[in-house]
Structures are given as C-alpha cells and as structure tokens.
C-alpha positions in Angstrom: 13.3 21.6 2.4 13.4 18.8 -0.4 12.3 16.5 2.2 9.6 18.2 4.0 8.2 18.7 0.4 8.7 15.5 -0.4 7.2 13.9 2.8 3.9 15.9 2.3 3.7 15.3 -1.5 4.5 11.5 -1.0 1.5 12.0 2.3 -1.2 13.2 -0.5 -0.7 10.0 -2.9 -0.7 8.2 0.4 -3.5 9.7 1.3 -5.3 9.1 -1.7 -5.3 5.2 -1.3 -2.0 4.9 -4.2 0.0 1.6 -3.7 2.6 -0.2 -5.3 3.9 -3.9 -5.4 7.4 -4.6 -4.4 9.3 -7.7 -4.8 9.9 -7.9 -0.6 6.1 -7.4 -0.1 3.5 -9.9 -0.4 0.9 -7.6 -0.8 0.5 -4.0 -2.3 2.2 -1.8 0.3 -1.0 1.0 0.4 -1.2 4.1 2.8 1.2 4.3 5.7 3.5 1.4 4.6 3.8 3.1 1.1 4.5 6.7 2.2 7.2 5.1 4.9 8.9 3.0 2.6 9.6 6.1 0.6 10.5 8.8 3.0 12.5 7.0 4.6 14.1 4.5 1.7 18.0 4.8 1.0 17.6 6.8 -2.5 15.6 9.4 -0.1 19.1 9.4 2.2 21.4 9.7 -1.0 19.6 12.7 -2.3 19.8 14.4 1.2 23.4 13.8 1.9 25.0 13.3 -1.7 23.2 14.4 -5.1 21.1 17.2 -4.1 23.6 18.9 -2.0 26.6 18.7 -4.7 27.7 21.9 -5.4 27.7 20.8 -9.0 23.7 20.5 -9.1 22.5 22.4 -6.1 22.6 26.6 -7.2 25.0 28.8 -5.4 22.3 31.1 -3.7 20.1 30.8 -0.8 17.0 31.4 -2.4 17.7 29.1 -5.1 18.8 25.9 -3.1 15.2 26.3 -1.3 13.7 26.7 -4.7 15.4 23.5 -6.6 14.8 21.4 -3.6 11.1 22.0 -3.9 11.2 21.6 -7.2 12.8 18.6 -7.2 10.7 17.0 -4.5 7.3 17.9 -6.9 9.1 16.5 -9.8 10.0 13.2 -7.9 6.3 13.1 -6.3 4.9 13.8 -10.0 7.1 11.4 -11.2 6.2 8.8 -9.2 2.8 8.8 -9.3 1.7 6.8 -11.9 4.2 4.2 -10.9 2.7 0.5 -9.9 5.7 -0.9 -8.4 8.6 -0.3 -6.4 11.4 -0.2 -9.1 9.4 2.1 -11.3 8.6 4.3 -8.4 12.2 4.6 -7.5 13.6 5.5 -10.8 10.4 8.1 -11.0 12.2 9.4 -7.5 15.7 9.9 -8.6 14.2 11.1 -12.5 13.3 14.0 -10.6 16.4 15.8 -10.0 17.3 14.5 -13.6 14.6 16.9 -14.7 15.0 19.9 -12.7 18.9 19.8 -13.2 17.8 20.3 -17.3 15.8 23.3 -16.1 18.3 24.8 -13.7 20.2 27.4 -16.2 16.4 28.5 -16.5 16.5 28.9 -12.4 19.6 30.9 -12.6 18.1 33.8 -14.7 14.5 33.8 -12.8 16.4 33.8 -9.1 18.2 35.8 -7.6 21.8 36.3 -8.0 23.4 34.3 -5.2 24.8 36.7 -1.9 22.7 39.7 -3.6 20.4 41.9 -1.6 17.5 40.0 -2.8 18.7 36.8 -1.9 16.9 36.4 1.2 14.1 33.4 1.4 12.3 35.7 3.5 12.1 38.9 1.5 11.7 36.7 -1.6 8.8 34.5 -0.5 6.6 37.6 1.1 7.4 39.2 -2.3 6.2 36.2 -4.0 2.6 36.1 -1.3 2.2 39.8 -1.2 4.1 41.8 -3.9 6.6 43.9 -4.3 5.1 47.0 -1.9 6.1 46.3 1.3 2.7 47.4 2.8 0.4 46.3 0.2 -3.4 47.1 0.3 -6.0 44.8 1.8 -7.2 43.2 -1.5 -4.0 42.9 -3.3 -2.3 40.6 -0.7 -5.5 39.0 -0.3 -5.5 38.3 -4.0 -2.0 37.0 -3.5 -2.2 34.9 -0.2 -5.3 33.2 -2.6 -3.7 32.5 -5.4 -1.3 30.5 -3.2 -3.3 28.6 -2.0 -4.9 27.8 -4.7 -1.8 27.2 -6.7 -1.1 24.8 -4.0 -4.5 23.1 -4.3 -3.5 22.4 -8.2 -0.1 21.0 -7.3 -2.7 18.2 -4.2 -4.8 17.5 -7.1 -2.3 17.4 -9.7 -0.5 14.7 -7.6 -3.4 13.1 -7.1 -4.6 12.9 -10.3 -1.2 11.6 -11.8 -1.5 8.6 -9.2 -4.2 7.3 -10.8 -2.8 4.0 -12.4 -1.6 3.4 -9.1 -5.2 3.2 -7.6 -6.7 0.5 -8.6 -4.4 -2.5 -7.4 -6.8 -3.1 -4.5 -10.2 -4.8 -5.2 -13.3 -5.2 -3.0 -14.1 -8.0 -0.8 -15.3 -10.9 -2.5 -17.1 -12.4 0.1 -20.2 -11.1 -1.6 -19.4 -13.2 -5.0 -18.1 -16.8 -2.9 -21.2 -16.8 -1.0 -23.5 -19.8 -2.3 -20.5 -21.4 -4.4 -19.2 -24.6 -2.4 -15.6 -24.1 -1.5 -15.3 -24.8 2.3 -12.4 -27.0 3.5 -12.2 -28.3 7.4 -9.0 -27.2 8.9 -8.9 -30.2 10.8 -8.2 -32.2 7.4 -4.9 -30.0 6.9 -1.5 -31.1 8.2 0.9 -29.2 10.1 3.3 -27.0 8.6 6.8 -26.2 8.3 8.5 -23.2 7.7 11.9 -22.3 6.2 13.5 -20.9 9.3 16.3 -19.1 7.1 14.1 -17.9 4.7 11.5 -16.8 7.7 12.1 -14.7 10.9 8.8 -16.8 12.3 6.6 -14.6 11.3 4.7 -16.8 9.1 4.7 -19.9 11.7 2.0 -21.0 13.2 -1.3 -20.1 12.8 -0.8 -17.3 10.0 1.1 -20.2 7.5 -2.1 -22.8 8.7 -4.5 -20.2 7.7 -2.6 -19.4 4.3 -2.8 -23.3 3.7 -6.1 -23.2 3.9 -6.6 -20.4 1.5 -5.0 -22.4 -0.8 -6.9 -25.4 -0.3 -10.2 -23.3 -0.9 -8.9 -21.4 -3.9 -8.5 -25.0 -5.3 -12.1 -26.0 -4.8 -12.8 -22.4 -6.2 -10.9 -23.1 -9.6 -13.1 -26.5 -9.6 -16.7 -24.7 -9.2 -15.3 -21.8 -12.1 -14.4 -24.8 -14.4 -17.7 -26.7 -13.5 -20.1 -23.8 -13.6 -18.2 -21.8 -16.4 -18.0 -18.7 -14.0 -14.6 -17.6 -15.0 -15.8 -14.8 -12.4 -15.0 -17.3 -9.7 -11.2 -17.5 -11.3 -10.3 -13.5 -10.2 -11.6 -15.0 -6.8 -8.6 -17.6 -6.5 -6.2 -17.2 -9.0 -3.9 -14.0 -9.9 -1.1 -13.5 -12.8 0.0 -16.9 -14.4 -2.3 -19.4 -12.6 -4.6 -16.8 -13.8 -3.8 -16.7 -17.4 -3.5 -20.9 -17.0 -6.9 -21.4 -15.1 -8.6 -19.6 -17.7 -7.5 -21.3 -21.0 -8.1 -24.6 -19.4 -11.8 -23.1 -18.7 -11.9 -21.4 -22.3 -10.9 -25.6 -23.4 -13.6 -26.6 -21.3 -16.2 -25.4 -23.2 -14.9 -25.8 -26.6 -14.5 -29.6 -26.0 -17.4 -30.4 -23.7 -15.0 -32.2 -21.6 -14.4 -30.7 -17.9 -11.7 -31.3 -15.4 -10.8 -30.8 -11.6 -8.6 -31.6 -9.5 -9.1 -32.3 -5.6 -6.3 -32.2 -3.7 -5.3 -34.3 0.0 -2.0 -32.6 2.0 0.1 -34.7 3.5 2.9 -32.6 3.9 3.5 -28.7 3.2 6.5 -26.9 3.8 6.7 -23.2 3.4 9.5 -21.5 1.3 10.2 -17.9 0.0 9.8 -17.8 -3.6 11.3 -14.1 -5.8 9.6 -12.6 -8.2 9.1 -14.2 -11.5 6.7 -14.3 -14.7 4.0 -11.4 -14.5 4.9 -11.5 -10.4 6.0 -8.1 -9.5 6.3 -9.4 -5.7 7.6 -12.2 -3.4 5.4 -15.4 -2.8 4.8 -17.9 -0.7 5.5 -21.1 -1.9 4.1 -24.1 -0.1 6.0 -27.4 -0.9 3.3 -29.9 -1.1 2.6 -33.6 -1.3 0.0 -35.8 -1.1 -2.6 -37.1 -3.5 -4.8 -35.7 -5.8 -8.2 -37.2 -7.4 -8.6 -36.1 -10.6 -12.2 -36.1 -12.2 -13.3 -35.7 -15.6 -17.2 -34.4 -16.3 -19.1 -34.4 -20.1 -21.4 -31.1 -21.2 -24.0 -32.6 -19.0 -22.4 -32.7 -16.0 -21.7 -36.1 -15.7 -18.6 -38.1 -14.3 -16.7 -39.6 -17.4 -13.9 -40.5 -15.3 -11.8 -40.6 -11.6 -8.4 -41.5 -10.6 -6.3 -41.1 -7.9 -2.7 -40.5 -7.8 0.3 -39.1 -5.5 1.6 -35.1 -6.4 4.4 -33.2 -5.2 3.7 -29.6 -5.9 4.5 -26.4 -4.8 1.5 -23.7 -4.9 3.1 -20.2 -5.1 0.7 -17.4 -2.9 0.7 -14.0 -2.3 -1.8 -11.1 -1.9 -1.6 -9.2 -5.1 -5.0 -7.1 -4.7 -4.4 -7.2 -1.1 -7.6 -8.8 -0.6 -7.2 -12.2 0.0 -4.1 -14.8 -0.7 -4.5 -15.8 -4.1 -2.5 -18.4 -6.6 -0.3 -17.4 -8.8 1.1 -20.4 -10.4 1.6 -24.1 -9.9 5.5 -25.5 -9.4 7.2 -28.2 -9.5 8.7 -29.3 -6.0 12.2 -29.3 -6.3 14.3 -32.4 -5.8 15.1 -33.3 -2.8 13.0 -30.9 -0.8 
C-alpha cells in the first residue's frame, strides 16, 4: 500500500512539471524520468523490504499497517516536494517515516486494537466513506463518499502546491532573445572529437558530442556580444552557475572601466571527459579538453579596437543542461597535465 501511494503521489508532482538536479544527470530529470527514478530508486526498495515492514515501526494490526503505510507515503511525497535536487529529495523520502514513527503512539489510540473485531480494512474503510449505520440513507453517504473526494483533492493540491520551488528549474526557449545577436559558428570549422571511452558508454560520440562542441563555441561568441552590447541578458543565454557569476563581474568591470574584452576562440583539439559535481554545480558536466588558440581583443567606451593578440590555450569548458534548455557553461578549467 505505501507504494501504490507513493507511486501516485510521486505521479502528481510529476505531473505537475516538478524536477530535480542530480549529480548523474546532466539536465533536470522532469516528468517521467523524475517519477521513475523515485519509485523505483533503492531507498524506495529498503522501505519496502526492510524499515517499513520492521515489526518495531510497522503497528501490530491490520488496519494500522494499511494506515501508516499511507501515511508515510504522503509524508515522504510532502516531504519531497519542495526539494530541488536529488540528495534533498531523498532524505525528504526517508524523513517521512521519521515523522510518522513520532506520531505512531497517536495511531495506536485512534486504530483499532490489533486482531479486534474492528480490525478489518474493509469494515473500517466503509465506516470511514459511509458511517457507522451499515445502511446509511442516501444523503449521508453521499455527504461522506464527497468529502472523500474532496479530502483527496486537498491532499493533489496540497502536493502540488508544496512542489513549488521545484518548478521553476526549467526556462523557456531562448531562441526568441538570440535571434538578431551574431553568434553563429560553421561546423565545418570544428575538429573532430574524442570521447573518454571509460568514462562514456558511447553515448555522447559522434554527432551528439559534435553538436555539444558547437554549443559551446556559440555560447562563447554569446558571452562576447553580452560584454560588447552590455546585455547581461545575453549571459543567462550561455552561461549558468560559476561561469555565470564570472561572466557577469567581468561585464559589471566593463562598464566601470570603459575598457571591454573578448575572447574568440579556434579548436584544434577537444576531448570529452566526465567532470562531478563541484562549486554551485548540483549535477555532472561535460567537460571538453580543449586546445587551440584564442584571439583576444580589447574595445574602448566607443566601441573601438584598443588592442589584438593571438596566443595558444589549453582549456577545458565544463557543460551541462541546467534549465534543461540548452547546453550551457558553467565554468572555465584548466586542462590537466598531461591530458
């Protein structure tokens, strides 16, 4: 019973577009991917087969066991609702039958006694929809089949409404905002990639890895038309969590001193590598190895070219999806030795 609860209250955040970032995820995992990772995750399986069913939490009688279950499942759900990534929503999940384990001497006195006449789910729940007549007039079970459902209404929005933090990790399409701003790169001037094979099952190979190089390499022209135009608008666009933060205190210098500059960038060589979480990253990135040379230009208040120079770089760009929009950077590394 826990679990049929728990899939349909887990089905209604779902349902109402929550997400959460986890640090195996590239992306927000939204909808079907967050509802599955939960029903089905291994703290799920331990409460099945080990914590729930202890016959130090679980109560004695038949009644109550269905009872606690559901209470624990809406506890968990409630609990994990507000969460925004995966470890939070996991501890809300397992804080559930913390909480309802505190109430449970409570449960005792309200249920009934365990192996008594009236512990039968079936004679307890029609009492519970219908009363305690066993033919009861038209109106009064109507009353009672209605406040049921209504009770169970409050429970859906209830849910719903404690997901809210959780709702707004996805933003619109920004193709609207990019249109007009010069950022275009020709593929053809990208070089072939590699991929970490043990870090990679080869999913990422091929045409998905070229397409996510070329992401980056538009997201770079994008920080140079934010800094040139002073659109920090056009930052959101490329950038996410510490490239963010970086991107927009070099634009924030920018107009204090007058002084502008970008930074165009020529691949020679990427290779792709899994990077963890770290910083304000709640989930894993792609990090492309690069090298190659970069042209570095410096522009006055005007708008005119103060000064250019060319030199070699060898960094790596760390991407991921964090709005699940687009790929975005999130910071700037240095390529390890060797590599």
């Amino acid at each position: 019973m826990f679990w049929v609860a728990l899939t349909a209250g887990v089905g209604t955040l779902a349902a109402s577009g929550h997400c959460m970032t986890a640090r195996w995820a590239f992306e927000p995992v939204c909808g079907f991917d967050f509802w599955r990772v939960i029903v089905t995750s291994p703290e799920v399986l331990i409460f099945l087969f080990f914590m729930i069913t202890d016959p130090k939490t679980v109560p004695a009688g038949r009644v109550g066991r269905v009872v606690f279950g559901l209470l624990v499942a809406l506890a968990s759900t409630v609990l994990m609702a507000p969460q925004t990534n995966e470890f939070g929503t996991k501890v809300g999940l397992l804080s559930g039958l913390v909480v309802v384990c505190a109430v449970r001497p409570l449960l005792d006195r309200l249920l009934p006694e365990p192996r008594s006449a009236a512990d039968n789910l079936r004679r307890y729940a029609t009492r519970l929809v219908v009363g305690d007549k066993a033919k009861p007039g038209a109106i009064r079970g109507a009353v009672r089949i209605g406040l049921t459902i209504a009770a169970v209404f409050v429970l859906g929005v209830g849910i719903v409404a404690a997901g809210t933090p959780a709702r707004g990790l996805v933003v619109p399409d920004t193709t609207e905002m990019l249109d007009g701003v010069p950022h275009q790169i020709d593929p053809a001037t990208l070089p072939a990639i590699t991929v970490d094979v043990e870090a990679w099952d080869g999913s990422i190979a091929g045409p998905i890895a070229q397409d996510i190089l070329l992401s980056l390499a538009e997201n770079l022209e994008l920080e140079n038309q934010a800094l040139l135009r002073g659109d920090e608008s056009l930052l959101t666009a490329a950038d996410h969590g510490d490239r963010l933060r970086e991107m927009q205190g070099r634009l924030h210098d920018a107009q204090a001193s007058g002084r502008t500059a970008i930074a165009h960038y020529r691949f020679d060589t990427v290779h792709v590598i899994l990077i963890a979480p770290f910083g304000v990253q709640t989930g894993g990135s792609i990090g492309l190895e690069s090298r190659g040379t970069v042209t570095e230009e410096t522009y006055d208040a005007q708008g005119a070219l103060l000064d250019r120079r060319t030199s070699p770089f060898s960094q790596t760009f760390a991407v991921r999806r964090p709005t699940g929009d687009r790929w975005l950077i999130v910071a700037v590394l240095p390529t390890a030795t060797g590599s």
